[in-house]
C-alpha positions in Angstrom: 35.1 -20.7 -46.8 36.4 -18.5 -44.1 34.6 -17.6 -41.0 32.9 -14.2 -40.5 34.5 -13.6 -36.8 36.9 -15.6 -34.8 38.4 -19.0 -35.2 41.6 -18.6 -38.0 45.4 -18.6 -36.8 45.7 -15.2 -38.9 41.7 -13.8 -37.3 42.4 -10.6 -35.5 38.9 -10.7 -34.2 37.4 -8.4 -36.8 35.2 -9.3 -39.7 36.3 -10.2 -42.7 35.9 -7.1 -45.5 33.4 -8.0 -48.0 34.9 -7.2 -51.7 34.0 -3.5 -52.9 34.0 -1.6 -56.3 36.5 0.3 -56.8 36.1 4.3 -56.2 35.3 5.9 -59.4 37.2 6.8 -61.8 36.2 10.6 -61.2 37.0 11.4 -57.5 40.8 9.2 -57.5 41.7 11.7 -60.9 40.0 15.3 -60.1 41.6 17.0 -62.1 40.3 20.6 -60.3 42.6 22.5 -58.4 42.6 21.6 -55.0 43.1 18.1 -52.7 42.2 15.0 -54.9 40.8 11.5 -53.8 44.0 10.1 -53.9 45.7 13.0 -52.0 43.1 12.7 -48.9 43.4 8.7 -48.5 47.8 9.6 -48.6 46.8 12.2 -45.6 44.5 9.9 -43.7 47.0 7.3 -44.4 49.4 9.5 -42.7 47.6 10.3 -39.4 49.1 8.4 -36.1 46.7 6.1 -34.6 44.5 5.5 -37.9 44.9 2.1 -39.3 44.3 1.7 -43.3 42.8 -1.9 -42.8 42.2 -1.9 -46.9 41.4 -5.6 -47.6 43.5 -5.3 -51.2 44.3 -3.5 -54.2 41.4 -1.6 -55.9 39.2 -2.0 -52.4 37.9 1.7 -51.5 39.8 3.0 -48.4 38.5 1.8 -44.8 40.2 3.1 -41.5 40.2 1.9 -38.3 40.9 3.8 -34.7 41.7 2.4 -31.7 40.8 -1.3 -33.1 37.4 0.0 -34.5 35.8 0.8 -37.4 36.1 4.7 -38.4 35.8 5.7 -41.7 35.3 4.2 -44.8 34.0 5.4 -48.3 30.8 5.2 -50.6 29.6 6.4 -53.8 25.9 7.7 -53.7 23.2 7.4 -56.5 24.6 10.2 -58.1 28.4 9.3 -58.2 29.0 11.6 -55.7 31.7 10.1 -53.3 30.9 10.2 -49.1 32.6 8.9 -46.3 31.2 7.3 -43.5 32.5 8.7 -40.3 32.0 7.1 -36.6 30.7 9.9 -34.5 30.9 10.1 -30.9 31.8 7.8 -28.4 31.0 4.2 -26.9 28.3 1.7 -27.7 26.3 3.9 -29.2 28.3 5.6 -31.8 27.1 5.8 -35.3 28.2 6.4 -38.6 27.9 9.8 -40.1 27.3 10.6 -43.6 30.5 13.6 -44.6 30.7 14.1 -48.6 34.1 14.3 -49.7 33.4 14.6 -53.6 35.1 18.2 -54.0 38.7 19.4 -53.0 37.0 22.0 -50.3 34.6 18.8 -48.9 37.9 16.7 -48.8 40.1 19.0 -47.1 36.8 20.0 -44.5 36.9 15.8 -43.8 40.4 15.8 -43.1 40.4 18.7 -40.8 37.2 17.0 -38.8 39.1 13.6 -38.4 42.3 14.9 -37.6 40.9 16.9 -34.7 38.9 14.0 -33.5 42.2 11.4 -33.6 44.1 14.4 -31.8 41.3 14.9 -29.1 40.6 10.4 -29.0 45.0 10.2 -28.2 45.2 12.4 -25.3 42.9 10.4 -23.2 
């Protein structure tokens, strides 16, 4: 069994992802016109300074910034697909809820985090 933090030759000090679903069939194949799933985790993928830290093949997509945790993606009761997106600043920082289940939500979530990686760089 390996440890949760710290202590392996190959730890980088963060935990280690817990296994996840994989994202449902509907938001990786939309097939409306517009940005699909698949599309905005190629983007995202594509932003200097965001790290895919995607534990393996079929995990959902989770990003780091600056060595934390940033964003990351759920499914809700529905099968609607969110991401979870760090907010603010420091210690106190929380995740914020930002639905990404229709092209015009997933092009709004990649506008919102590549202003906020553009305006987190320059410092």
């Amino acid at each position: 069994m390996r440890p949760a933090r710290g202590g392996g030759e190959d730890d980088d000090g963060h935990r280690v992802p817990r296994p996840r679903p994989p994202l449902p069939a509907h938001a990786r194949d939309d097939d409306r016109e517009g940005m699909t799933h698949a599309q905005l985790v190629e983007a995202l993928r594509a932003i200097d300074g965001l790290v895919d830290v995607t534990g393996g093949r079929g995990d959902r997509p989770n990003f780091h910034l600056l060595h934390k945790a940033y964003l990351h993606f759920h499914e809700s009761h529905d099968g609607e697909v969110y991401a979870d997106v760090k907010v603010g600043g420091g210690p106190r920082a929380d995740f914020e809820p930002v639905w990404a289940s229709t092209p015009a939500e997933r092009e709004a979530l990649l506008s919102r985090v590549r202003k906020h990686v553009r305006r987190v760089s320059r410092r």
